[in-house]
Residue, then its C-alpha position, 0 to 999 in steps of 0.5 A: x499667876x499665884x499674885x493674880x489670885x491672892x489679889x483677887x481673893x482680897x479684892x473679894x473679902x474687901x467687898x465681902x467686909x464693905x457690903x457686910x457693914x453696909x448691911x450692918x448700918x442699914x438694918x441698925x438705922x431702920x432696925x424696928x424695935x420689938x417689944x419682948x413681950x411679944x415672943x412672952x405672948x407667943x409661947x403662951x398661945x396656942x399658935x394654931x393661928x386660927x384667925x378666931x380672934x378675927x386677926x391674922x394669926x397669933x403674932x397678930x394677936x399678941x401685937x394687937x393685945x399689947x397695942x390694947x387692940x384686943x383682950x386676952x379673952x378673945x382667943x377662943x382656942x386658949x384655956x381660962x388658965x391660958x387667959x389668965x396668965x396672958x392678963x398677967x403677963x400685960x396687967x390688964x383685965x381678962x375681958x369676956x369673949x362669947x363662946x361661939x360654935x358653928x352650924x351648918x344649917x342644912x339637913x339635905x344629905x344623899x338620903x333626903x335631897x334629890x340629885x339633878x345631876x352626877x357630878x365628875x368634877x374637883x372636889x370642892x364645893x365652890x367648883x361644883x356650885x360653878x358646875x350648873x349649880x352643884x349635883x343636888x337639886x336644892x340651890x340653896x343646900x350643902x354640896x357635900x364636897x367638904x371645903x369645910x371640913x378642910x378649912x377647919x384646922x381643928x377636925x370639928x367638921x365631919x362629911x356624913x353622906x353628903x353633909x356636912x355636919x359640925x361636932x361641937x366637942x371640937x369646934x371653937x369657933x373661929x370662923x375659917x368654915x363660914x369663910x369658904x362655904x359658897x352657900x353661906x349654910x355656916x353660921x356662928x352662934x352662941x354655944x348655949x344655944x342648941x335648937x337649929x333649924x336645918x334649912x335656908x331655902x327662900x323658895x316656897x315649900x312646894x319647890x323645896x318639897x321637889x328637892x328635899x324631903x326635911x325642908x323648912x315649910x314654913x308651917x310656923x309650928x315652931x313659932x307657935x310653940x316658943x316664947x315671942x321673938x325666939x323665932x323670925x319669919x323671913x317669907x317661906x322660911x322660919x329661922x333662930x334668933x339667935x339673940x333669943x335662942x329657944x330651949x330644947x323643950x320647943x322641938x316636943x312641943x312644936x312636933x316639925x312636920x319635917x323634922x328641920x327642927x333639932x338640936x345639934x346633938x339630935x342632928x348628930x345622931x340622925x345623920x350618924x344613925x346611933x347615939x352620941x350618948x350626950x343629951x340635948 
């Protein structure tokens, strides 16, 4: 009995040993090599992993530098100085990034968009865009269900009765709000540029004014009131170019029938009822 089980406990450490060094020459033969400075690079990014950088994640991103796929500057979440010592760490050049946030280019909140329905459904905005096309009338607003807001790993994205609205002080643009809204109402856009119209309805301004009372007319005061090109008009509706923002000055000057036209800091402040105590 005692033979029978010391033989079987030798059989088992024989095979324990035999598959051990087995794994051993299998991992040393198709063993990748791993750049150290791979693990230098991580410790020194933020390891949010965002996707901003438009890679998958932090170790991506330090793969795809290394492989000088990428420049240190197009991390939107790391410091200059953070950009800096990445530069140094692989002796190349910073490079430039655009410093970009995002909009959410609506204006309709519970006060201003006309509801076609009560909504008991998931609190998610594509589930309730599949649910006769959500609780607002407008088919081309923002549901308010805050999809947004929870992709956003950085809380720059607040619900404010039933809109969603961007705080800028917090967002750096990653994108992770553009990739779930079902309307595609989010946009990302320089910084520096302030002026936005809230809306993106197609649809002629009698059937916007039926569901919304702050809806882009399509009036063109705006466009009057800017430099050429600072403005483009697709049909019934008035948009930015962001390539040739507008300065604040445009809102006093074109005096927006329906006060679509604002800056984000205006658009703050409207949606929250009270000062933000930061000028446009």
């Amino acid at each position: 009995m005692g033979s029978t089980i010391f033989l079987s406990a030798v059989v088992l450490i024989g095979i324990g040993l035999i598959l051990g060094a087995a794994i051993g020459v299998v991992y040393k033969f198709f063993e990748v090599p791993v750049d150290p400075r791979v693990e230098l690079l991580l410790e020194l990014l933020p390891g949010v992993n965002c996707g901003g950088c438009g890679r998958a994640g932090c170790a991506d991103f330090a793969r795809a530098l290394i492989g000088g796929e990428a420049a240190p500057a197009k991390c939107p979440v790391a410091s200059q100085e953070v950009v800096a010592q990445l530069a140094q760490v692989l002796g190349v050049e910073i490079g430039r990034a655009a410093k970009q946030v995002a909009v959410i280019l609506c204006g309709g909140d519970l006060t201003h968009a006309k509801g076609q329905m009560l909504y008991n459904g998931v609190d998610d905005c594509i589930s309730a865009s599949q649910v006769a096309g959500g609780p607002k009338g407008c088919r081309y607003g923002c549901l308010g269900m805050g999809s947004c807001a929870r992709a956003c790993p950085f809380e720059a994205i607040g619900i404010v009765n039933g809109l969603a609205v961007v705080h800028n002080e917090y967002c750096v643009g990653c994108g992770k709000c553009v990739d779930v809204c079902p309307r595609g109402l989010v946009k990302l856009v320089p910084v520096d540029a302030k002026v936005h119209i809230y809306c993106k309805s197609p649809e002629k301004a009698p059937a916007k004014m039926k569901v919304c009372d702050i809806p882009c007319i399509g009036c063109r005061k705006c466009v009057k009131a800017a430099d050429e090109g600072q403005f483009t008009v697709n049909g019934f509706l008035v948009e930015v170019n962001y390539g040739d923002y507008p300065r604040p000055d445009v809102i006093e000057k074109a005096k927006c029938p329906k006060n679509c036209l604002q800056t984000c800091r205006g658009h703050e402040e409207f949606e929250y009822g009270k000062s933000i105590g930061e000028s446009a």
